[in-house]
N, C-alpha and C positions, 0 to 999 in steps of 0.2 A: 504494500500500500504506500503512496505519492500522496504527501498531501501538498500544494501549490500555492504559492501567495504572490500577486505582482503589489510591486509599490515604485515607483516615479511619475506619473503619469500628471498632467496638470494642464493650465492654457498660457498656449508660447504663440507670438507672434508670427508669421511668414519670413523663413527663412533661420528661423531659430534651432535651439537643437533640444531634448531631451535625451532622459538614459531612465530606459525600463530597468526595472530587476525581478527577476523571477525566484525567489527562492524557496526550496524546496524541502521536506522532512526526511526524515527517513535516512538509511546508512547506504542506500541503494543508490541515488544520483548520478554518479560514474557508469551506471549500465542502462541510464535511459538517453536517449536523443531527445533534445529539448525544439520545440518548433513555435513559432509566434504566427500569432490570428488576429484579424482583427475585423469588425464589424461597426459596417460606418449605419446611420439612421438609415430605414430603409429599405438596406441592401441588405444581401446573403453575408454570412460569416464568408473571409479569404485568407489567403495564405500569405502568410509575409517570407518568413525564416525558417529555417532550424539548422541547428548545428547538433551533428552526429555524435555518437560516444568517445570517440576517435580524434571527435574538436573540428573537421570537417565543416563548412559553413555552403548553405544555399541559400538562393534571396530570388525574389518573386521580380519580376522585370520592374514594376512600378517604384519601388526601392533598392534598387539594384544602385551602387554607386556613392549611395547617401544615409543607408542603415547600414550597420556592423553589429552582428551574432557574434556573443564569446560565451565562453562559462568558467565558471572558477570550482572546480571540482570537492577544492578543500574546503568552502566556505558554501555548497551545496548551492550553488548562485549561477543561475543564467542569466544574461544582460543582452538590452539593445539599446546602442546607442543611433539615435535617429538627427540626423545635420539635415542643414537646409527642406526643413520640412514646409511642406505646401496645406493650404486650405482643404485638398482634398486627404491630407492623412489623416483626418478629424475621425475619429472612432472610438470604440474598445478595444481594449489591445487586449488579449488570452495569451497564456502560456501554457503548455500541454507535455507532455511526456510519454515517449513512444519505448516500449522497449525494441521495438522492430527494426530501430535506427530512422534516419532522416525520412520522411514524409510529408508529399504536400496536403495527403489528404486527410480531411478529419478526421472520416471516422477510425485511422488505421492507431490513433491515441489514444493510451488508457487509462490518461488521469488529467484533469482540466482546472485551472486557478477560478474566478471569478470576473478578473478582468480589472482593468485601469482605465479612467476615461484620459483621449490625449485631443485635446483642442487645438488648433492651427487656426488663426485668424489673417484677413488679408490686410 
């Protein structure tokens, strides 16, 4: 059992940056692939991230360039830091935990945070 907590999440200007943290329970951490979601008003739940067991990092074309997936294994912490954010990154951010290794797709994760709201104003 993963239990999930995000805390960074707040309202930043256009062009500004945050940094997510995902951290997580458990002695288990090191064997799950961490992946980041987010759901804007609206729209479906999407895929942003996730970085593999291995440390391994994917990113979804819309943030591709301008977020950055790490984790800190010791400290049971996954992070994104998100630069130059746009009006449209405005959502929920999720963080989720696969042990299946990196995945874009939801359903393939088997423990889910709550979420951080990230506001982006123009």
């Amino acid at each position: 059992q993963v239990q999930l907590g995000e805390s960074g999440g707040g309202f930043v200007q256009a062009g500004g940056s945050l940094r997510l943290s995902c951290a997580a329970s458990g002695r288990t951490f090191s064997s799950y692939a961490i992946g980041w979601f987010r759901q804007a008003p609206g729209k479906e739940r999407e895929f942003v991230a996730y970085i593999t067991q291995s440390g391994s990092a994917y990113y979804a074309d819309p943030v591709k360039g301008r977020f950055t997936i790490s984790r800190d294994n010791a400290k049971n912490t996954a992070y994104l830091q998100m630069n130059s954010l746009k009006p449209e990154d405005t959502a929920v951010y999720s963080c989720a935990a696969s042990s299946r290794g990196g995945r874009v797709r939801q359903y393939e994760y088997d423990y889910w945070g709550q979420g951080t709201q990230v506001t982006v104003s123009s």
